[in-house]
Biopython code that builds the backbone (N, CA, C, O; Angstrom):
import numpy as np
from Bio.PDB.StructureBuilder import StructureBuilder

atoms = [
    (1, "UNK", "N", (30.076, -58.492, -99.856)),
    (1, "UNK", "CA", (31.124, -57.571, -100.269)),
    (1, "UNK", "C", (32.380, -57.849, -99.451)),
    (1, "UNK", "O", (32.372, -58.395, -98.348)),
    (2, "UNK", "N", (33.551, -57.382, -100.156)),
    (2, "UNK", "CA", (34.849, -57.810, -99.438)),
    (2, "UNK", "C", (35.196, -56.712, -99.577)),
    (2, "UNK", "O", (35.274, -55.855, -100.457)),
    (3, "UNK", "N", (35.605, -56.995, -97.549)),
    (3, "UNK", "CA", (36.335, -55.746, -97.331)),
    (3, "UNK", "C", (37.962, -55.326, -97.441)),
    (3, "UNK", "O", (38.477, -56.440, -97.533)),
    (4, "UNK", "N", (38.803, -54.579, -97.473)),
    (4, "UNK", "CA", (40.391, -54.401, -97.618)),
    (4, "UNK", "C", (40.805, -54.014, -96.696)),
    (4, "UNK", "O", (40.513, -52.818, -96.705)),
    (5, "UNK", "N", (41.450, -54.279, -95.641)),
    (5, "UNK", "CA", (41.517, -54.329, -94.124)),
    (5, "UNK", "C", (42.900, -53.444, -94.236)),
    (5, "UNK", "O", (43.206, -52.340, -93.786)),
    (6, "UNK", "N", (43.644, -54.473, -95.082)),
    (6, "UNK", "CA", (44.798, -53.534, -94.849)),
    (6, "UNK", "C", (46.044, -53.661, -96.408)),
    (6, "UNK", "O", (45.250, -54.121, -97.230)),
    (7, "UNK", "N", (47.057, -53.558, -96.985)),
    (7, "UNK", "CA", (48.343, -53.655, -98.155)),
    (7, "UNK", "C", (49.165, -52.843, -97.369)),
    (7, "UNK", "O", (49.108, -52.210, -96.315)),
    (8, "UNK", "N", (50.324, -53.216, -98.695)),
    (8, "UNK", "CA", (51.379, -53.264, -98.785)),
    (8, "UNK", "C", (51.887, -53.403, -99.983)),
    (8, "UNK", "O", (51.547, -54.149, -100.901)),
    (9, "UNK", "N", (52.782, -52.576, -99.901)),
    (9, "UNK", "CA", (53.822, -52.235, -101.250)),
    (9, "UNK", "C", (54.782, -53.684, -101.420)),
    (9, "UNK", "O", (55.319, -53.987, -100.354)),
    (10, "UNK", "N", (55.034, -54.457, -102.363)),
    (10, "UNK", "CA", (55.634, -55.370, -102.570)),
    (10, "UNK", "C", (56.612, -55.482, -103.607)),
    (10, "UNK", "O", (57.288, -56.460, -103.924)),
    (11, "UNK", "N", (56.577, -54.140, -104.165)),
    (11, "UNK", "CA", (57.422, -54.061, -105.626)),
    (11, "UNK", "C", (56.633, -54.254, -106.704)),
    (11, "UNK", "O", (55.535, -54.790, -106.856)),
    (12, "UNK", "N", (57.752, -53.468, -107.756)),
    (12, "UNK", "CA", (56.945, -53.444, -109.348)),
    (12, "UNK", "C", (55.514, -53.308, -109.971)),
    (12, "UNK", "O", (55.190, -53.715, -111.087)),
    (13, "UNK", "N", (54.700, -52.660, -109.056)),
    (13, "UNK", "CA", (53.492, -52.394, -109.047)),
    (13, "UNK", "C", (52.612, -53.580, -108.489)),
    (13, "UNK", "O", (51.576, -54.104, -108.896)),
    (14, "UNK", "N", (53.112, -53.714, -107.819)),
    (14, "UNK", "CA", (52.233, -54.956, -107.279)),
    (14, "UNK", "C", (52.174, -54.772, -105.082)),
    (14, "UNK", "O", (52.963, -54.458, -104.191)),
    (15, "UNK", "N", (51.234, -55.055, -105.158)),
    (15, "UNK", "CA", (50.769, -54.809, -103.938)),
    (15, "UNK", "C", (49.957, -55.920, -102.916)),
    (15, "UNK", "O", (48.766, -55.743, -103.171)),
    (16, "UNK", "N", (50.062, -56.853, -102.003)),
    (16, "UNK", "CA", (49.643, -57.173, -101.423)),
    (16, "UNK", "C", (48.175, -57.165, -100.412)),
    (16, "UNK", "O", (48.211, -56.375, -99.468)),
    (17, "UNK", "N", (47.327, -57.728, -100.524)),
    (17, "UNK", "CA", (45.693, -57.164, -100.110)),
    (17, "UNK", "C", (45.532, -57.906, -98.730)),
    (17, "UNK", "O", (46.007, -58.936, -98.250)),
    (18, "UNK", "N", (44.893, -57.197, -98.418)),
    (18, "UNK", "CA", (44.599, -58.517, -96.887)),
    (18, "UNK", "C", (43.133, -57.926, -96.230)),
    (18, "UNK", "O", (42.892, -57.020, -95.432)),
    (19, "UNK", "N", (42.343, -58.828, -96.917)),
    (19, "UNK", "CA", (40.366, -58.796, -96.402)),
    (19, "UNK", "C", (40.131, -59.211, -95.114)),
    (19, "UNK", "O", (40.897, -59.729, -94.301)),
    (20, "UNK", "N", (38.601, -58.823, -95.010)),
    (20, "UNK", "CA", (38.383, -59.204, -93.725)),
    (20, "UNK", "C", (38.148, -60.647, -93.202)),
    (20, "UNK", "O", (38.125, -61.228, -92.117)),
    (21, "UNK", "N", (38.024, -60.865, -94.203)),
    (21, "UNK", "CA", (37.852, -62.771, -94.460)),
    (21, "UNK", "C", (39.140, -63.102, -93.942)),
    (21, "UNK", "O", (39.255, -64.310, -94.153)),
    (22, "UNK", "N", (40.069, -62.725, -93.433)),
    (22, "UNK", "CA", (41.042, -63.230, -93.429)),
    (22, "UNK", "C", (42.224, -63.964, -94.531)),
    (22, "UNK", "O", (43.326, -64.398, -94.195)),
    (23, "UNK", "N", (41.676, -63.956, -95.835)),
    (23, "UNK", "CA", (42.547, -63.809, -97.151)),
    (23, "UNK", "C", (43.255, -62.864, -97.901)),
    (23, "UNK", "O", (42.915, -61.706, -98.145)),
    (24, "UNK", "N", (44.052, -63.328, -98.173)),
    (24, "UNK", "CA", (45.375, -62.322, -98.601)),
    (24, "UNK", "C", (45.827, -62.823, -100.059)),
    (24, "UNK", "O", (45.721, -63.977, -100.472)),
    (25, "UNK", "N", (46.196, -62.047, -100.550)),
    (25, "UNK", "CA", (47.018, -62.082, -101.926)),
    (25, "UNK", "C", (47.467, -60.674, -102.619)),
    (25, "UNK", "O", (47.066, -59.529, -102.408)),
    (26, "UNK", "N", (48.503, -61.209, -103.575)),
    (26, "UNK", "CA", (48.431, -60.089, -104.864)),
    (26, "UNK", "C", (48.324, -59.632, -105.988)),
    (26, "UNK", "O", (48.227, -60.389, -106.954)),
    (27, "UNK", "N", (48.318, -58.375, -106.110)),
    (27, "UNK", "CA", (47.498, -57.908, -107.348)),
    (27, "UNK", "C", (48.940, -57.440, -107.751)),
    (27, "UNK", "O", (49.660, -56.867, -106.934)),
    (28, "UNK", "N", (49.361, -57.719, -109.112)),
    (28, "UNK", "CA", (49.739, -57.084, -110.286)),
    (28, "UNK", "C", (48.813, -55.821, -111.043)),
    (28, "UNK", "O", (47.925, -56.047, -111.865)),
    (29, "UNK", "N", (49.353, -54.035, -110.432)),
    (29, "UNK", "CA", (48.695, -52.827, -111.111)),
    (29, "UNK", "C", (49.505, -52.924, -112.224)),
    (29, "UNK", "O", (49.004, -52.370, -113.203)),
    (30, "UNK", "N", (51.185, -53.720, -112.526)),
    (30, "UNK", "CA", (51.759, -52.873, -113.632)),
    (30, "UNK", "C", (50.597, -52.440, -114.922)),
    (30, "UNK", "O", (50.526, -51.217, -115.047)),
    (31, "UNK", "N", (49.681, -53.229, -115.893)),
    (31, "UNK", "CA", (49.184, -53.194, -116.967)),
    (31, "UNK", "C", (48.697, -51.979, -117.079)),
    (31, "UNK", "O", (48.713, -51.361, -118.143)),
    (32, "UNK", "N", (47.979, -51.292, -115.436)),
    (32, "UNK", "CA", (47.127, -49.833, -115.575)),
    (32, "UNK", "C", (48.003, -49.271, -115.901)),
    (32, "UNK", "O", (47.373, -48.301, -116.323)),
    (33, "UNK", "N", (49.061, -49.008, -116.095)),
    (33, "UNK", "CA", (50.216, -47.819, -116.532)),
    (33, "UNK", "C", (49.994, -47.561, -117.977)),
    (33, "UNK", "O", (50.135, -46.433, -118.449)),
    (34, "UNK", "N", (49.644, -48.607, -118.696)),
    (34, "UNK", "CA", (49.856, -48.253, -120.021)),
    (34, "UNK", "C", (47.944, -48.102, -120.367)),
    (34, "UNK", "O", (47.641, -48.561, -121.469)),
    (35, "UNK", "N", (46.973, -47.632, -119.689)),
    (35, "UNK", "CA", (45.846, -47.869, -120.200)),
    (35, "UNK", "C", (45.412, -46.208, -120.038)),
    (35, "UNK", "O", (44.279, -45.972, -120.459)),
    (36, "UNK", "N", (45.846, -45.526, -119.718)),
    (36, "UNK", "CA", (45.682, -43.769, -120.285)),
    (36, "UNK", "C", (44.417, -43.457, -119.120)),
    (36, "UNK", "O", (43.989, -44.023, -118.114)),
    (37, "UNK", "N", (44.094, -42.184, -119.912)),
    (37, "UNK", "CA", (43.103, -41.562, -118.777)),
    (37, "UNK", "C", (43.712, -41.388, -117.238)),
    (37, "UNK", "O", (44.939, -41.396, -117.132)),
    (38, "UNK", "N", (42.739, -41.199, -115.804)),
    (38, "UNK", "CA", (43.180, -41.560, -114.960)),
    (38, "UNK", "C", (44.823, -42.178, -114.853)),
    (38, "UNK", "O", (45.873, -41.594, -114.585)),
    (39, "UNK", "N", (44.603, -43.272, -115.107)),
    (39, "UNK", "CA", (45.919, -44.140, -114.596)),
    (39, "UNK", "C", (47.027, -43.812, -115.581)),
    (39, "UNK", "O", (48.073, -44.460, -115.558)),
    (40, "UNK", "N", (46.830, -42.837, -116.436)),
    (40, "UNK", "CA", (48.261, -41.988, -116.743)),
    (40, "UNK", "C", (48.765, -42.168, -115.272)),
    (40, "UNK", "O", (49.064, -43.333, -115.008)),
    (41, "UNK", "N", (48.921, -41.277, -114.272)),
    (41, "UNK", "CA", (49.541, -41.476, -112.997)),
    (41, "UNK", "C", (50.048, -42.339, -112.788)),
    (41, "UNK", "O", (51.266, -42.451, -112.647)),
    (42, "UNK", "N", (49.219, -43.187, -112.713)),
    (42, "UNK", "CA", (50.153, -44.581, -112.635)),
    (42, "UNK", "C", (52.073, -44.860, -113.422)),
    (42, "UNK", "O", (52.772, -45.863, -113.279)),
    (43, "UNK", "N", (52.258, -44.161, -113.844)),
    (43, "UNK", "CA", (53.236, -43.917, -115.055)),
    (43, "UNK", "C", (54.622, -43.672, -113.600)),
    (43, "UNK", "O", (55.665, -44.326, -113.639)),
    (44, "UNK", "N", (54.459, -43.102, -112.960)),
    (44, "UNK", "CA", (55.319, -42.657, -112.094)),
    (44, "UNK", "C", (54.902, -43.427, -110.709)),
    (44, "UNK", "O", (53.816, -43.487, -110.133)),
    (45, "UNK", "N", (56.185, -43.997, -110.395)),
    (45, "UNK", "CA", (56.090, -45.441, -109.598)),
    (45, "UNK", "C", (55.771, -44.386, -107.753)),
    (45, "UNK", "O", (55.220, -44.864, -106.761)),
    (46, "UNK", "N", (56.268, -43.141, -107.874)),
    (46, "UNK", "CA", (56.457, -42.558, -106.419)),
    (46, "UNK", "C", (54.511, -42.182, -106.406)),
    (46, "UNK", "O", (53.941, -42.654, -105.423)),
    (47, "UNK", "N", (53.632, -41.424, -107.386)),
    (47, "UNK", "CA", (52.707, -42.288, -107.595)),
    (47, "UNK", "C", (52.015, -43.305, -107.116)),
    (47, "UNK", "O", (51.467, -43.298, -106.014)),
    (48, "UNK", "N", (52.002, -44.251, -107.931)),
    (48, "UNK", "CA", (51.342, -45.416, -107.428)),
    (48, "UNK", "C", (51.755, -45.621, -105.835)),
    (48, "UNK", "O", (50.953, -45.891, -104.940)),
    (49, "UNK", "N", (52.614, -45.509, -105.741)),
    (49, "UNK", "CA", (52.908, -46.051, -103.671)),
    (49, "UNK", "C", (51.971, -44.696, -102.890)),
    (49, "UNK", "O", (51.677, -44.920, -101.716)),
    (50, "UNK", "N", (51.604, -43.635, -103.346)),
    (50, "UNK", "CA", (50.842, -43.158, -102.274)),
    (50, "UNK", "C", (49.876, -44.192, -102.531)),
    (50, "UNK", "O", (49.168, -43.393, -103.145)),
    (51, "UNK", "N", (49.162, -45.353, -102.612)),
    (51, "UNK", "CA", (47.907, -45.929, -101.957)),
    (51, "UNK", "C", (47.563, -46.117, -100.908)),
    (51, "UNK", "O", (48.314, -46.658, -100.095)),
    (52, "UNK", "N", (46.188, -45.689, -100.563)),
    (52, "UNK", "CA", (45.780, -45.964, -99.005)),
    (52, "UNK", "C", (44.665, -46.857, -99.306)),
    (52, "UNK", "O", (44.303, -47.206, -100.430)),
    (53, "UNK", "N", (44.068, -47.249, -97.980)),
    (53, "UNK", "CA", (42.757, -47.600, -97.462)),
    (53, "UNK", "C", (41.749, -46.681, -97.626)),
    (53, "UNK", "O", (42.223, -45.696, -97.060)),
    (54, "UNK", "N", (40.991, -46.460, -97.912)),
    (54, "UNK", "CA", (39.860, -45.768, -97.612)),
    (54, "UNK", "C", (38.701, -46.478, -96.821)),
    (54, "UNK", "O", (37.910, -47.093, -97.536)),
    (55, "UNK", "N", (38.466, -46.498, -95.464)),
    (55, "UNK", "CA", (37.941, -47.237, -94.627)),
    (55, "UNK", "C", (36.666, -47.053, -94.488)),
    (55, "UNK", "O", (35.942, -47.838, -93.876)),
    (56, "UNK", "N", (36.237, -45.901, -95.097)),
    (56, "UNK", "CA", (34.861, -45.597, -95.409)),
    (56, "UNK", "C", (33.946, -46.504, -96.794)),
    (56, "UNK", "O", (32.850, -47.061, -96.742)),
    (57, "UNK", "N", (34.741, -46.386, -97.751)),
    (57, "UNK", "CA", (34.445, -47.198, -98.655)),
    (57, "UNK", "C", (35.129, -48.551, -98.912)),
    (57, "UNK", "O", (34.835, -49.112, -99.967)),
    (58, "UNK", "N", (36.358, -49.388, -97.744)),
    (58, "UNK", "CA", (36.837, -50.293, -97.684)),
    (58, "UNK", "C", (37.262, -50.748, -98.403)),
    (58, "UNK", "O", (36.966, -51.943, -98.393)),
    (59, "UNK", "N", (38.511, -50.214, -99.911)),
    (59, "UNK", "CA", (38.980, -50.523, -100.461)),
    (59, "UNK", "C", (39.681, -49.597, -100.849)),
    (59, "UNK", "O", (39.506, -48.429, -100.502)),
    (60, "UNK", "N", (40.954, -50.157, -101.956)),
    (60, "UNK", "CA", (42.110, -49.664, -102.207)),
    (60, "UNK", "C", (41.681, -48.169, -102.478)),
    (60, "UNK", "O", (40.465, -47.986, -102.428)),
    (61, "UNK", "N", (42.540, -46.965, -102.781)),
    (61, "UNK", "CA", (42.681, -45.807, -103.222)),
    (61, "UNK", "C", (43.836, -44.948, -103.417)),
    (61, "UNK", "O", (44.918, -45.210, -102.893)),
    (62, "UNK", "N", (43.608, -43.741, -104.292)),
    (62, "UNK", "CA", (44.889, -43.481, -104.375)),
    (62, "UNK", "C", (44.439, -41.792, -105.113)),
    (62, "UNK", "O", (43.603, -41.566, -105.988)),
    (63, "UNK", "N", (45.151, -41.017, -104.532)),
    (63, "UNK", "CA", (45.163, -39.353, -104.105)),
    (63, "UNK", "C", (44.134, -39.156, -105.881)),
    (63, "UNK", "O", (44.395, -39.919, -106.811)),
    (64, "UNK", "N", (43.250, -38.255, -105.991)),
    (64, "UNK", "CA", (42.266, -37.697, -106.936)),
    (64, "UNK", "C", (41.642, -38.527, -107.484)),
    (64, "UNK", "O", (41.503, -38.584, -108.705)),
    (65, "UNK", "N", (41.188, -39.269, -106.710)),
    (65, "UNK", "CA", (40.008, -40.365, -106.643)),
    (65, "UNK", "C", (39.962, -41.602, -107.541)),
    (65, "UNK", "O", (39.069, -42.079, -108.241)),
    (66, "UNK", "N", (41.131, -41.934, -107.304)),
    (66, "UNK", "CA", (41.124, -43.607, -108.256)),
    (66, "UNK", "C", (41.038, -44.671, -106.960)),
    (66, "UNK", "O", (41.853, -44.781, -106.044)),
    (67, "UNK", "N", (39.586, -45.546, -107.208)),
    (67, "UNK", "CA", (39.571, -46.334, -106.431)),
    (67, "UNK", "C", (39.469, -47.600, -107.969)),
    (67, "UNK", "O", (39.505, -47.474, -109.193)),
    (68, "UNK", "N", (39.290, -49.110, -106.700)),
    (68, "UNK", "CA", (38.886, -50.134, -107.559)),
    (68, "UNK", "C", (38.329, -50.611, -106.734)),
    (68, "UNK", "O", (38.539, -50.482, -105.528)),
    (69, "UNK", "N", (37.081, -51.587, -107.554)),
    (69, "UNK", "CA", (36.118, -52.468, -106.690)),
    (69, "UNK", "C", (36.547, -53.074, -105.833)),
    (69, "UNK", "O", (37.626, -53.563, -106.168)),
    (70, "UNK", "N", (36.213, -53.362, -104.674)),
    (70, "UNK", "CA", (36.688, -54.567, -103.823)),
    (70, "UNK", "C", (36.492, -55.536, -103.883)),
    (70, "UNK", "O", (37.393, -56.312, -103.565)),
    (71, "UNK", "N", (35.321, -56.014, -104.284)),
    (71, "UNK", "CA", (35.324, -57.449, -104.926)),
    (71, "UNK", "C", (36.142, -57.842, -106.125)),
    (71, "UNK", "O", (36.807, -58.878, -106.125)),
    (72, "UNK", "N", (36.109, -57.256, -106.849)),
    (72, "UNK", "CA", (37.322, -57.571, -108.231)),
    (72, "UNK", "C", (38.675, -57.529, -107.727)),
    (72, "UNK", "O", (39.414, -58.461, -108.048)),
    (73, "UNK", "N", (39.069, -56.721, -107.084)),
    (73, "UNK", "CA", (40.341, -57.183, -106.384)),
    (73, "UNK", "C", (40.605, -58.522, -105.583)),
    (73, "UNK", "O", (41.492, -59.318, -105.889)),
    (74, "UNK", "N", (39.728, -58.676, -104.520)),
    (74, "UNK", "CA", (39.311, -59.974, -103.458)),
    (74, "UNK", "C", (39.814, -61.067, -105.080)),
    (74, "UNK", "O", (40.943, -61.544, -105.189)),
    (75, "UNK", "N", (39.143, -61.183, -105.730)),
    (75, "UNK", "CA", (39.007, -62.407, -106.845)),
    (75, "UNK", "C", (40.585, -62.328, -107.323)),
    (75, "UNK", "O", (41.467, -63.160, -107.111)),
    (76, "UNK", "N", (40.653, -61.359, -107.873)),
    (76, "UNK", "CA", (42.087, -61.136, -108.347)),
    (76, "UNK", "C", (43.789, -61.567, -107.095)),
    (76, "UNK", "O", (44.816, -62.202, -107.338)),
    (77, "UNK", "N", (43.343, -60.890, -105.921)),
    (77, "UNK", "CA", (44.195, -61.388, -105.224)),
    (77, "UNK", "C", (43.959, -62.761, -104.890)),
    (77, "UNK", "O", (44.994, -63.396, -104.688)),
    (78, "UNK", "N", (42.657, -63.532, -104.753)),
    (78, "UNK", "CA", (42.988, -64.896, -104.015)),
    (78, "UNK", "C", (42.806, -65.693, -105.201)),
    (78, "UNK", "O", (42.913, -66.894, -104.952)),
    (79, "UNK", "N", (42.512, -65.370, -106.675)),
    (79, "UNK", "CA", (42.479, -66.471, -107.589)),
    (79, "UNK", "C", (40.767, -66.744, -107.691)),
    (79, "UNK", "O", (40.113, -66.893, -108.724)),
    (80, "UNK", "N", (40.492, -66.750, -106.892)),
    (80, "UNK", "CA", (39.058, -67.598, -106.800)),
    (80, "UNK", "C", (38.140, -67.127, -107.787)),
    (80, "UNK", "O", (38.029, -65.902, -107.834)),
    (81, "UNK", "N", (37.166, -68.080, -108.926)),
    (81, "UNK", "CA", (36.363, -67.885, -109.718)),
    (81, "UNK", "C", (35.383, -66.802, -109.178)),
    (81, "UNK", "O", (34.794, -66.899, -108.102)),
    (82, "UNK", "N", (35.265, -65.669, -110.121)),
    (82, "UNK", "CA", (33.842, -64.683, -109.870)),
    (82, "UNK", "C", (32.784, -65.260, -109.765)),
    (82, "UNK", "O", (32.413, -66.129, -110.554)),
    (83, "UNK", "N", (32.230, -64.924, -108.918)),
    (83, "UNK", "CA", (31.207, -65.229, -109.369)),
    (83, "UNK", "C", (29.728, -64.828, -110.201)),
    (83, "UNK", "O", (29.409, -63.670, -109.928)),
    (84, "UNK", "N", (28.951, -65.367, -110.954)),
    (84, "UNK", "CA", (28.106, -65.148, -112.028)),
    (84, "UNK", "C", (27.879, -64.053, -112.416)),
    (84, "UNK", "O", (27.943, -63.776, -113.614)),
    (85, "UNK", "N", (27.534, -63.105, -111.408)),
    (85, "UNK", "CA", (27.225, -62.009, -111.692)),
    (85, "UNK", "C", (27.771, -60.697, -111.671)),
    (85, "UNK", "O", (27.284, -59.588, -111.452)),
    (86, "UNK", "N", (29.429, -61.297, -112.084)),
    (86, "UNK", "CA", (30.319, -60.138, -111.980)),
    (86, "UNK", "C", (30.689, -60.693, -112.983)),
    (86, "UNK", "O", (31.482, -59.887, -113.468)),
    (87, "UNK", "N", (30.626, -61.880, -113.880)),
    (87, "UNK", "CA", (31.407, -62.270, -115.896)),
    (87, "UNK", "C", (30.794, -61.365, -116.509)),
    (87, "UNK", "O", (31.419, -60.771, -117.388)),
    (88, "UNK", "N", (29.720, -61.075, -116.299)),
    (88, "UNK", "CA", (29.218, -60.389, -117.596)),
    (88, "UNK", "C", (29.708, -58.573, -117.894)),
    (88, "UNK", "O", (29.331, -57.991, -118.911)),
]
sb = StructureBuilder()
sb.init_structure("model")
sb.init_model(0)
sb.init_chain("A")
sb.init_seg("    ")
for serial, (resi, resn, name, xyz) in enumerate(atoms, 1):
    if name == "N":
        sb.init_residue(resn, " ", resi, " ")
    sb.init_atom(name, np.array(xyz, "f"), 0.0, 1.0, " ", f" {name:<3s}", serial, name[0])
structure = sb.get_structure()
């Protein structure tokens, strides 16, 4: 499992990740804006920038409980192929 050590706000919904692995990259959130439910919120950019850490569960979060996997992020920020048992 990959952990989220620490981000950063980088503009336009996009945010910077940095694991314990020592790899870093970023994630493009704009698309969640337009996918309803939950990430309605997302709609309002002051919003999306409260994200924190949640160091208990070691990945992104954000105020009334929207988290995302940490491994799907890890992949997403550094590019690197999933592996097998996260395609399906």
């Amino acid at each position: 499992m990959h952990e989220i050590v620490n981000a950063e706000y980088v503009g336009d919904y996009k945010i910077k990740l940095f694991f314990d692995s020592g790899k870093s990259g970023i994630v493009d959130f704009s698309a969640y804006r337009n996918r309803g439910g939950v990430f309605e919120l997302f709609k309002s950019e002051e919003y999306f920038k409260k994200f924190y850490i949640d160091h208990e569960i070691k990945t992104l979060c954000w105020p009334d409980e929207i988290d995302f996997d940490p491994d799907m992020l890890y992949y997403k920020a550094t590019g690197e192929p999933l592996p097998e048992w996260m395609k399906s």
